[in-house]
PADODREN-597809 format. One record per residue (C-alpha): chain; residue in one letter; x, y, z; residue number from 1. Coordinates in Angstrom, 2 decimals, decimal comma. Layout:
N
node mol->A type->a px->X py->Y pz->Z seq->NUM
...
END
This chain:
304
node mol->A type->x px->7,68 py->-7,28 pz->-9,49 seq->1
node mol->A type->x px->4,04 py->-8,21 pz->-9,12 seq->2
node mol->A type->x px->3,67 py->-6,53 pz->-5,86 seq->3
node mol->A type->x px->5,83 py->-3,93 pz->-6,23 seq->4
node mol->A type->x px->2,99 py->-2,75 pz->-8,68 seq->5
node mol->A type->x px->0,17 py->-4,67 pz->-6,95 seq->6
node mol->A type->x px->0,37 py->-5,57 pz->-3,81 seq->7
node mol->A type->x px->-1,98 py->-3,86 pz->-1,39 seq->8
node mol->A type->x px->-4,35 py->-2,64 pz->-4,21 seq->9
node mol->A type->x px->-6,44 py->-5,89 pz->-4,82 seq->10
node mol->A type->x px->-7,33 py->-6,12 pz->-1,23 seq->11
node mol->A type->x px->-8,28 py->-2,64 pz->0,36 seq->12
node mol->A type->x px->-10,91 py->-0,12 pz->-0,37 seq->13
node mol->A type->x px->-10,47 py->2,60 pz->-3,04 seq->14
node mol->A type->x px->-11,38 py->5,55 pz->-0,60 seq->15
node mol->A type->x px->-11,34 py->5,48 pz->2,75 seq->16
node mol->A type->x px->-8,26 py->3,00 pz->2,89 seq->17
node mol->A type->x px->-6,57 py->5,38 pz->0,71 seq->18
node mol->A type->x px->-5,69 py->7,43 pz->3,50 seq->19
node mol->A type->x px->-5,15 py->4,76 pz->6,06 seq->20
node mol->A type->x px->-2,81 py->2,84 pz->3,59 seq->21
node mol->A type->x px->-0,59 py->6,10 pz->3,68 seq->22
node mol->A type->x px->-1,17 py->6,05 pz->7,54 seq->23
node mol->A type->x px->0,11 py->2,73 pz->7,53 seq->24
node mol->A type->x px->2,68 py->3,06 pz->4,81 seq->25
node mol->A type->x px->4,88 py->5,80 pz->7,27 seq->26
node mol->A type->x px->4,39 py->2,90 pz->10,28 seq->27
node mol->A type->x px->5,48 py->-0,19 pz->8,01 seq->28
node mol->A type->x px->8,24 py->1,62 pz->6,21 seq->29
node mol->A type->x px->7,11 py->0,61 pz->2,49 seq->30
node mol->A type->x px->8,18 py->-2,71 pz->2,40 seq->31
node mol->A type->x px->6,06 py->-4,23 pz->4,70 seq->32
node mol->A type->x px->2,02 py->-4,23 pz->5,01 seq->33
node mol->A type->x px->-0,62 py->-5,62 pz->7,16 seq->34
node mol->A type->x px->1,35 py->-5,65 pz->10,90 seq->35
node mol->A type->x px->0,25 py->-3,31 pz->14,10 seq->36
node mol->A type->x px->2,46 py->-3,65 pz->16,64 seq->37
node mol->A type->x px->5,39 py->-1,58 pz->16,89 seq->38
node mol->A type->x px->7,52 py->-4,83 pz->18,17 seq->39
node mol->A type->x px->6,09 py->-6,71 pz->14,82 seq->40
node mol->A type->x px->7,40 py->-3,74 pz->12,15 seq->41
node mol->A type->x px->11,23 py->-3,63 pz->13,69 seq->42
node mol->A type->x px->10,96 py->-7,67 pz->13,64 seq->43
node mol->A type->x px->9,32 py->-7,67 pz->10,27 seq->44
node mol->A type->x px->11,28 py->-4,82 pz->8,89 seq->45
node mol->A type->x px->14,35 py->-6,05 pz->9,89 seq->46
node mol->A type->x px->13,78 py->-9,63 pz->7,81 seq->47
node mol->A type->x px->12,39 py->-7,82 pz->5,12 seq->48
node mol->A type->x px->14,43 py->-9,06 pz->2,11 seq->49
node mol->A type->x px->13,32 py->-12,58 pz->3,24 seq->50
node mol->A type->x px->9,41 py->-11,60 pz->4,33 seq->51
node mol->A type->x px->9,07 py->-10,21 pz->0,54 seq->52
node mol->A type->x px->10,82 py->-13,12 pz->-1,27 seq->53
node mol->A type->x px->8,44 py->-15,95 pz->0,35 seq->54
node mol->A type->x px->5,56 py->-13,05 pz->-1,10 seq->55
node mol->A type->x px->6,90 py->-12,69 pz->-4,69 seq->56
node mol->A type->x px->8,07 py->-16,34 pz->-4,97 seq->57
node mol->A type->x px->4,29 py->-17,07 pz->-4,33 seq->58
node mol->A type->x px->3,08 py->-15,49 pz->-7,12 seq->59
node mol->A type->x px->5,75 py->-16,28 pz->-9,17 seq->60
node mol->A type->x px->7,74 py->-19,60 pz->-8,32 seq->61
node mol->A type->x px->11,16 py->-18,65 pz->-8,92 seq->62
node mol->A type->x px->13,82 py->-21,05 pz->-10,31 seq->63
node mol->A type->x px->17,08 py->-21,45 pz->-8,65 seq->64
node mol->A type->x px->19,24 py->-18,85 pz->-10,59 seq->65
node mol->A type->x px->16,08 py->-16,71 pz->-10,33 seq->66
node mol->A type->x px->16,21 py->-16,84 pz->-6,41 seq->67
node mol->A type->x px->19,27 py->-16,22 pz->-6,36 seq->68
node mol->A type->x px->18,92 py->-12,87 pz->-8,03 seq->69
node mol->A type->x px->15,53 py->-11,99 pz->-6,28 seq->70
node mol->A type->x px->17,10 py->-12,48 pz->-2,79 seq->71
node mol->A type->x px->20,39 py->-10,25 pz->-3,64 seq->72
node mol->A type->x px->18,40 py->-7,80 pz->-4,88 seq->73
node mol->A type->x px->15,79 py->-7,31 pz->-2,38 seq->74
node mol->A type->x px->18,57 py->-7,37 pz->0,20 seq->75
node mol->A type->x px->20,22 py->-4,13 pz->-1,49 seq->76
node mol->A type->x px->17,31 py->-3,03 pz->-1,88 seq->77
node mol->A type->x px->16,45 py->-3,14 pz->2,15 seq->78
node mol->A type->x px->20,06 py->-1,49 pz->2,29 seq->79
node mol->A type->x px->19,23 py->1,48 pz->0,33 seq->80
node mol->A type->x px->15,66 py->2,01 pz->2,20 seq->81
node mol->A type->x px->17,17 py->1,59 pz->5,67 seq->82
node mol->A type->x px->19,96 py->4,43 pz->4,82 seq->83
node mol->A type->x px->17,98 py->6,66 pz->2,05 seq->84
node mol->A type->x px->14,29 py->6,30 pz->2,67 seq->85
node mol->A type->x px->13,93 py->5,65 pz->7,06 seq->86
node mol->A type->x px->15,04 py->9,49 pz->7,76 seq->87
node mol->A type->x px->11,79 py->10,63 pz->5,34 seq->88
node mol->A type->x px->9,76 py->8,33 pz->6,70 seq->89
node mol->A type->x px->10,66 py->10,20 pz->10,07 seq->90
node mol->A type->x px->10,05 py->12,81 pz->9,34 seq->91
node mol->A type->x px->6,79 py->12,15 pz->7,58 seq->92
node mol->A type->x px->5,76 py->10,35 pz->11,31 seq->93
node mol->A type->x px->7,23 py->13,66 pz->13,02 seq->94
node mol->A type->x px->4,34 py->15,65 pz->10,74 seq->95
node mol->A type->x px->1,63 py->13,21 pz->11,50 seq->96
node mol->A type->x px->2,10 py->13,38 pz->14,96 seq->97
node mol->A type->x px->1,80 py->17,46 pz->14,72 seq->98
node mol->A type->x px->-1,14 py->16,68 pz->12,57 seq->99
node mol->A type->x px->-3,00 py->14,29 pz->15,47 seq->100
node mol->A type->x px->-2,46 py->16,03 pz->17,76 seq->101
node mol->A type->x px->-4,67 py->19,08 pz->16,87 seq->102
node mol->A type->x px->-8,47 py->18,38 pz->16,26 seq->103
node mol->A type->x px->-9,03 py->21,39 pz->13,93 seq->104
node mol->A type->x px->-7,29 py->19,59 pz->10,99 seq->105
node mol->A type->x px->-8,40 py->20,63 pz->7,22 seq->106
node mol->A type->x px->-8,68 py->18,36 pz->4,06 seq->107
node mol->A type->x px->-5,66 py->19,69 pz->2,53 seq->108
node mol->A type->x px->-3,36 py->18,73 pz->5,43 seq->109
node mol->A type->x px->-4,31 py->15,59 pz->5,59 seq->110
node mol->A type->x px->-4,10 py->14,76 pz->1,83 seq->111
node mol->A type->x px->-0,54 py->16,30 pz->1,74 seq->112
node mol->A type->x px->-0,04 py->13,86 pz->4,55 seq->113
node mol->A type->x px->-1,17 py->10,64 pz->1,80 seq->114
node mol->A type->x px->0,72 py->12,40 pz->-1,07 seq->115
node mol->A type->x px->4,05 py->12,10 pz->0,99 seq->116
node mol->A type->x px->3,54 py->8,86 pz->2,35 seq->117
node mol->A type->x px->2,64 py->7,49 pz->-1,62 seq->118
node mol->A type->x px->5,47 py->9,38 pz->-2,66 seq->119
node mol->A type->x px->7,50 py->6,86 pz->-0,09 seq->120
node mol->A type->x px->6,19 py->4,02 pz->-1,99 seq->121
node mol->A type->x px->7,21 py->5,67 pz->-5,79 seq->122
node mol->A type->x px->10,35 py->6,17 pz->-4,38 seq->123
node mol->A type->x px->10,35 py->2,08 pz->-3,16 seq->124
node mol->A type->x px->8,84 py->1,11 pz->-6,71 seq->125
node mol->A type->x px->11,84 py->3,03 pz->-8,72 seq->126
node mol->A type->x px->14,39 py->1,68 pz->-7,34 seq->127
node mol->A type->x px->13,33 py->-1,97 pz->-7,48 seq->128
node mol->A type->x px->12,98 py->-1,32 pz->-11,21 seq->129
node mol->A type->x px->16,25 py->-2,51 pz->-12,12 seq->130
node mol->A type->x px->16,06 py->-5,94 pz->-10,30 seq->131
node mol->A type->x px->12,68 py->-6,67 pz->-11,10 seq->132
node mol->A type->x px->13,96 py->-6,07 pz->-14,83 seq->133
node mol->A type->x px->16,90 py->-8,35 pz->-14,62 seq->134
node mol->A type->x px->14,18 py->-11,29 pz->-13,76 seq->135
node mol->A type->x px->11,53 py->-10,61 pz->-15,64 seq->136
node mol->A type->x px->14,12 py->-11,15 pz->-18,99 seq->137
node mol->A type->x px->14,17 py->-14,82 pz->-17,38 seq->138
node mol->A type->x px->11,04 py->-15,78 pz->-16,54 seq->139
node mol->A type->x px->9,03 py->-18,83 pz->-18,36 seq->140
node mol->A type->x px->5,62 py->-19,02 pz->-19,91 seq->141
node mol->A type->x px->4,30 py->-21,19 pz->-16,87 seq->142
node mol->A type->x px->5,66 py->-18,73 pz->-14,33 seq->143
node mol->A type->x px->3,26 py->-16,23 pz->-15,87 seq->144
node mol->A type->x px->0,27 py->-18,61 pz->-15,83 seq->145
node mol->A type->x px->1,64 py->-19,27 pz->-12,27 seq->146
node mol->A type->x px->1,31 py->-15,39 pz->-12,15 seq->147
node mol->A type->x px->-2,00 py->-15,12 pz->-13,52 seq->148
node mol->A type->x px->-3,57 py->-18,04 pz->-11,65 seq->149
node mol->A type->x px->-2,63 py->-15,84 pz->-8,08 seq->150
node mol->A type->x px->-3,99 py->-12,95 pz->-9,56 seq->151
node mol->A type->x px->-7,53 py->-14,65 pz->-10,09 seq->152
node mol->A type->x px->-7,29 py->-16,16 pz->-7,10 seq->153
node mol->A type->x px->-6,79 py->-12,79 pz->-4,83 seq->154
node mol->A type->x px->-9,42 py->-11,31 pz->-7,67 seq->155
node mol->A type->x px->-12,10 py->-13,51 pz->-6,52 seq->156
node mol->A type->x px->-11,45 py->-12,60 pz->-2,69 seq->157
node mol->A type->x px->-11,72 py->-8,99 pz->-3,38 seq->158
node mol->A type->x px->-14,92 py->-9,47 pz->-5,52 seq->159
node mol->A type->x px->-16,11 py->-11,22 pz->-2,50 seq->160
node mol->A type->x px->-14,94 py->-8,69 pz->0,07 seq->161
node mol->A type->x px->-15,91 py->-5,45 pz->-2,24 seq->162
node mol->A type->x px->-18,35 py->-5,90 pz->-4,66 seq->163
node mol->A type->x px->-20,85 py->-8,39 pz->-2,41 seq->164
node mol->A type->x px->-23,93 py->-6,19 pz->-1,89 seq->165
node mol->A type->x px->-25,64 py->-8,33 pz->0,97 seq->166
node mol->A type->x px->-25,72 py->-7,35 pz->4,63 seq->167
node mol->A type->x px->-23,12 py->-9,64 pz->5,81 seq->168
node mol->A type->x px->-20,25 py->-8,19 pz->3,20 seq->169
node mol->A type->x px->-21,04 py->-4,49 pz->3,52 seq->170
node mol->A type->x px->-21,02 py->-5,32 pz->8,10 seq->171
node mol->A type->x px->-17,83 py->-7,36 pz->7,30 seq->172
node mol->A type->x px->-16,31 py->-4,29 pz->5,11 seq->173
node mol->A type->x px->-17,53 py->-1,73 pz->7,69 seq->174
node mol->A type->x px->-16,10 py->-3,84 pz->10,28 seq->175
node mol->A type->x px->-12,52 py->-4,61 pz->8,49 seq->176
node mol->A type->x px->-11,94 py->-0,47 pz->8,36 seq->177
node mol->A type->x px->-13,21 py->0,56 pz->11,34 seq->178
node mol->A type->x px->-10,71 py->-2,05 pz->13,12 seq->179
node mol->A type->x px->-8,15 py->-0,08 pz->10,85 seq->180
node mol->A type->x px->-9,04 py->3,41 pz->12,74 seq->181
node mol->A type->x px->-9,23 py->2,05 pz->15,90 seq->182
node mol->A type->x px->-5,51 py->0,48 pz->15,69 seq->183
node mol->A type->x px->-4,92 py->4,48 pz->15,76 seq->184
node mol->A type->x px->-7,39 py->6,17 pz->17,75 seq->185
node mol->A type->x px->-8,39 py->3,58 pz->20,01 seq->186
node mol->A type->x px->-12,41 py->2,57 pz->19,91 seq->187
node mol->A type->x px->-15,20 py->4,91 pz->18,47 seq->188
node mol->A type->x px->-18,23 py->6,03 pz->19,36 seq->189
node mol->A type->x px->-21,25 py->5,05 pz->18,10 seq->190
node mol->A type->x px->-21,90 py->8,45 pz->16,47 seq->191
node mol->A type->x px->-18,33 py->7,97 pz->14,74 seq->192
node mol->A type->x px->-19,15 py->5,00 pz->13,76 seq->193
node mol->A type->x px->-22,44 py->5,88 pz->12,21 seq->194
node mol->A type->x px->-20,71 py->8,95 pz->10,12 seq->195
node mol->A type->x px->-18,18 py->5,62 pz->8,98 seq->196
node mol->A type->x px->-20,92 py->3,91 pz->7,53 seq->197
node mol->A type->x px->-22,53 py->6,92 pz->5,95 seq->198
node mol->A type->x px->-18,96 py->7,79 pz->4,19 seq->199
node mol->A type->x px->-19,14 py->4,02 pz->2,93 seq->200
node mol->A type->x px->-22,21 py->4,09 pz->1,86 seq->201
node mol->A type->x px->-21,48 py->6,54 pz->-0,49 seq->202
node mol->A type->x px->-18,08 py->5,03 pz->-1,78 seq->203
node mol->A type->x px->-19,59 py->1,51 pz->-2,67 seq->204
node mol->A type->x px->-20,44 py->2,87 pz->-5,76 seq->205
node mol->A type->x px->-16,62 py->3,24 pz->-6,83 seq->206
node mol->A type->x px->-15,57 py->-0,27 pz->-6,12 seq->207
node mol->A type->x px->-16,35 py->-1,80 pz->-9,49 seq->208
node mol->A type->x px->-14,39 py->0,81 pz->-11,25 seq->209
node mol->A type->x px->-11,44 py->0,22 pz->-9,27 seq->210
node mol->A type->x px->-11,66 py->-3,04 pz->-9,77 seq->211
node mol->A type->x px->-12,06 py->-3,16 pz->-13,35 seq->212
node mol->A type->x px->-8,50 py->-1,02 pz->-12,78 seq->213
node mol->A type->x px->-6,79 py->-3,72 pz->-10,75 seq->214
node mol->A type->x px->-7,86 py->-6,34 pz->-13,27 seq->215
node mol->A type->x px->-6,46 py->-3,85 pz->-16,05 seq->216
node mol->A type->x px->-3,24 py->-3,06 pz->-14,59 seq->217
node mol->A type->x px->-2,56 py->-7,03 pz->-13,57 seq->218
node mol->A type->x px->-3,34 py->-7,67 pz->-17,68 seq->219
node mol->A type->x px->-0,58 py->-4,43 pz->-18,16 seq->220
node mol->A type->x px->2,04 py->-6,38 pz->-16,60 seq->221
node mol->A type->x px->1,21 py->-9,86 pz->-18,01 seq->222
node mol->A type->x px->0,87 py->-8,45 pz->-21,29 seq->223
node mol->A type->x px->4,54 py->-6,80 pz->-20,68 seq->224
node mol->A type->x px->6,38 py->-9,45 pz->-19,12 seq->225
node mol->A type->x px->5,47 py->-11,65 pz->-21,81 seq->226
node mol->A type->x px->6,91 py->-9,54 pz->-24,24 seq->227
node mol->A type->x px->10,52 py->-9,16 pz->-22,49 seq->228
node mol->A type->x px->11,67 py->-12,55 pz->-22,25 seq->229
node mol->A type->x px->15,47 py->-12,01 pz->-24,02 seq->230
node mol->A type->x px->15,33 py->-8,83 pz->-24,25 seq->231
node mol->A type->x px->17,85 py->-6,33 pz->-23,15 seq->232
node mol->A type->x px->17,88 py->-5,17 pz->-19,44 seq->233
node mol->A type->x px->17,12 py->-1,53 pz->-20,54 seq->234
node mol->A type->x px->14,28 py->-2,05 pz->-22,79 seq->235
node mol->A type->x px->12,71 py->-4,92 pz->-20,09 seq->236
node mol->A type->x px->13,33 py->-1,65 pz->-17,27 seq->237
node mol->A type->x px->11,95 py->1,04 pz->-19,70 seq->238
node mol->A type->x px->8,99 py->-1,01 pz->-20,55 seq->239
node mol->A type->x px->8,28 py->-1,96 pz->-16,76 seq->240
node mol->A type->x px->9,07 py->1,74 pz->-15,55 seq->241
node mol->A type->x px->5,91 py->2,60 pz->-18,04 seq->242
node mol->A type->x px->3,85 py->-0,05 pz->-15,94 seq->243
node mol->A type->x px->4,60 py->1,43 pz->-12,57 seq->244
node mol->A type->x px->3,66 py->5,00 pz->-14,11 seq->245
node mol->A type->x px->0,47 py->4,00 pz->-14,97 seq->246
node mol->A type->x px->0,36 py->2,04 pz->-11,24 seq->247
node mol->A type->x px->0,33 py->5,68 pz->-9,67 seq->248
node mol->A type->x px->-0,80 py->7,47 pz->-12,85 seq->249
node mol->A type->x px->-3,83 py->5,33 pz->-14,33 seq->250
node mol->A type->x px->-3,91 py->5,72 pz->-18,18 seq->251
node mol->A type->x px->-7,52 py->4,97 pz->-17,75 seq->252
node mol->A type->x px->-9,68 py->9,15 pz->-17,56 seq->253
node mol->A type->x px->-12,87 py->7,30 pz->-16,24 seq->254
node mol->A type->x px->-10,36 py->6,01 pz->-13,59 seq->255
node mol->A type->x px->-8,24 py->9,03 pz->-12,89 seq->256
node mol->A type->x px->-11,30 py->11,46 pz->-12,31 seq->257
node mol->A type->x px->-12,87 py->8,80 pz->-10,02 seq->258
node mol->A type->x px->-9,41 py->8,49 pz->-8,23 seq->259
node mol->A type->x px->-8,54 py->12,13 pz->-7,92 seq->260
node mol->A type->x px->-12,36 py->12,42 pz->-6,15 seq->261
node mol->A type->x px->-11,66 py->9,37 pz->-4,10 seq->262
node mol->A type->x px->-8,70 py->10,93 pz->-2,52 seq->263
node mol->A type->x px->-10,35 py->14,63 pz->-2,13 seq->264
node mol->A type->x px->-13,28 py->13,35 pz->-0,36 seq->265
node mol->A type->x px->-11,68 py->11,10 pz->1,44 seq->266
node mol->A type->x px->-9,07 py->13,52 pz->2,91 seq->267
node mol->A type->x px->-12,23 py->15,34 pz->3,86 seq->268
node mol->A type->x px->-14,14 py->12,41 pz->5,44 seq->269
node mol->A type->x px->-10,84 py->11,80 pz->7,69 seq->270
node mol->A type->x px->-10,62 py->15,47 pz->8,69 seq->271
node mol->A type->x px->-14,26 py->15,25 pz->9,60 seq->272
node mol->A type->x px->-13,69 py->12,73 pz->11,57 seq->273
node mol->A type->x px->-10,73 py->13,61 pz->13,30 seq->274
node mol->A type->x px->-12,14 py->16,37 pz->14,31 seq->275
node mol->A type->x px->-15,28 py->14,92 pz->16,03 seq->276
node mol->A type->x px->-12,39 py->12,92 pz->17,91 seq->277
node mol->A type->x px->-11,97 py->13,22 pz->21,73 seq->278
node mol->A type->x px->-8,98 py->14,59 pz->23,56 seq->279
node mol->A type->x px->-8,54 py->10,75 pz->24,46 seq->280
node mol->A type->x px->-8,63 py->9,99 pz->21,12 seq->281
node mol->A type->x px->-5,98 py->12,13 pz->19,93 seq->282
node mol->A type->x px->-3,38 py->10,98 pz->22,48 seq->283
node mol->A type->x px->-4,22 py->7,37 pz->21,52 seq->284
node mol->A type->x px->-3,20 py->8,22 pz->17,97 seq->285
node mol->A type->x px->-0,41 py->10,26 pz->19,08 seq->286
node mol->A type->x px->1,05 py->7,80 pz->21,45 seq->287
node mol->A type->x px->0,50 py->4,84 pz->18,39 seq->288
node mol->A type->x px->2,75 py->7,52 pz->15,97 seq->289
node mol->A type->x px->4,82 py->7,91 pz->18,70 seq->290
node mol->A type->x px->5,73 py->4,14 pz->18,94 seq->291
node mol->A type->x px->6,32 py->3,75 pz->15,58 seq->292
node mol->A type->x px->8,75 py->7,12 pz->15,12 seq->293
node mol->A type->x px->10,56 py->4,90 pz->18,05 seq->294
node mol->A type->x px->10,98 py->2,08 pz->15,92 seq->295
node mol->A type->x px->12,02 py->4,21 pz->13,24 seq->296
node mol->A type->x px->14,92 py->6,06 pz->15,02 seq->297
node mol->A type->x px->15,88 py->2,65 pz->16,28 seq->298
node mol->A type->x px->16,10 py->1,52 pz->12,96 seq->299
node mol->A type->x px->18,06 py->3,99 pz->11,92 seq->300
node mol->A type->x px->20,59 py->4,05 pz->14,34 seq->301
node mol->A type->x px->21,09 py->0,74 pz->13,39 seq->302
node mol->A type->x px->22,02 py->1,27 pz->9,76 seq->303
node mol->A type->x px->25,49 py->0,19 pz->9,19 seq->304
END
């Protein structure tokens, strides 16, 4: 359950990865982060169940019965998203696509571009509510510690990666994102790249606020999950359902303002930048979309 609520967020940006998460959530089908090749998300998407077991037990260390469980239910799980969820991710590659390939593109289209692709990931997060809830009635004191340990160990990468202030972390940063862009668009020019670094520049200053978040919503679940050993499946789902609210809906206002800005100005700063893009560019992107909507529809002609 751990990275149904937590995955991705304690090692990307808060602003300008916003946007290219939901990029990458349409081209990696929800289940499945962090791959580029089109070949690599129907191979990776296709062993799902497994791929995200090996993930959770890491965190953590399931016992047999537990594994069990875990492996049955993120195998129904794959079931449901490769009959319910593939034709909206489709179509939500079938609107990108429209979207890249103009280069007058506003704010607004793009951000209703990163709403649909995070409603994707709700959608993903809901219905692994009842598993998750069925294990985390079962799970010992030590697999929380076990928990917690990962936690501070991906905490301390991220400080690392997000919060360093010297030259060589904000170049590595810079670096790490604009890799990101050019897995779409294909390489940018130095003027794009300057107008990166100026956008970056100015969200630095929201990175220890969204980390104080991640730390807060990894305590959230801890604090939970301790509290639901025994306990009934419904009031272990009810209580975790309130912890994947608060994933997309922080309780925290310092946090929600900041995010709600985050998003805005960075569905701005990819507009702006899209639209500096060359015709090259946008067929680059296009062609990228394109190979992923193949995968897609090969997916889903698959679905027994």
């Amino acid at each position: 359950m751990s990275h149904f609520l937590n995955g991705a967020t304690a090692t990307r940006s808060g602003r300008l990865g916003a946007i290219i998460r939901a990029l990458r959530l349409t081209a990696l089908l929800a289940l499945v982060a962090g791959l580029g090749a089109c070949s690599a998300v129907r191979l990776s998407y296709n062993n799902a169940p497994e791929l995200m077991y090996w993930w959770l037990d890491g965190f953590v260390d399931f016992d047999k019965a537990q594994a069990q469980r875990v492996r049955s239910d993120l195998a129904a799980l794959a079931r449901w998203h490769r009959k319910e969820e593939l034709p909206l991710v489709a179509e939500l590659l079938q609107s990108a696509q429209a979207l890249a390939s103009q280069q007058q593109v506003s704010s607004e289209q793009i951000c209703s571009l990163y709403e649909r692709g995070t409603a994707r990931m709700e959608a993903v997060v809901q219905r692994a509510l009842p598993g998750a809830a069925a294990v985390a009635t079962n799970l010992q004191p030590s697999q929380l510690n076990s928990m917690a340990a990962a936690y501070d160990k991906n905490n301390r990468k991220w400080r690392e990666e997000w919060l360093s202030t010297d030259s060589d972390g904000v170049a590595k940063r810079t670096l790490k994102i604009r890799e990101r862009l050019e897995d779409f668009y294909g390489s940018l020019s130095a003027s794009q790249v300057r107008q990166l670094q100026a956008r970056l520049d100015r969200a630095a200053k929201d990175e220890p606020l969204h980390y104080r978040e991640i730390v807060r919503r990894q305590q959230l679940l801890l604090q939970t999950l301790a509290t639901l050993r025994q306990v009934d499946a419904n009031t272990a789902q009810s209580a975790l359902a309130e912890v994947a609210q608060g994933y997309f809906h922080s309780s925290d206002p310092a946090y929600r303002a900041s995010k709600e800005a985050s998003v805005s100005q960075t569905c701005e700063a990819m507009a702006e930048l899209h639209r500096s893009t060359t015709a090259q560019q946008r067929i680059t992107m296009v062609a990228a979309l394109q190979g992923y909507a193949r995968d897609v529809q090969s997916l889903i002609a698959a679905t027994p």
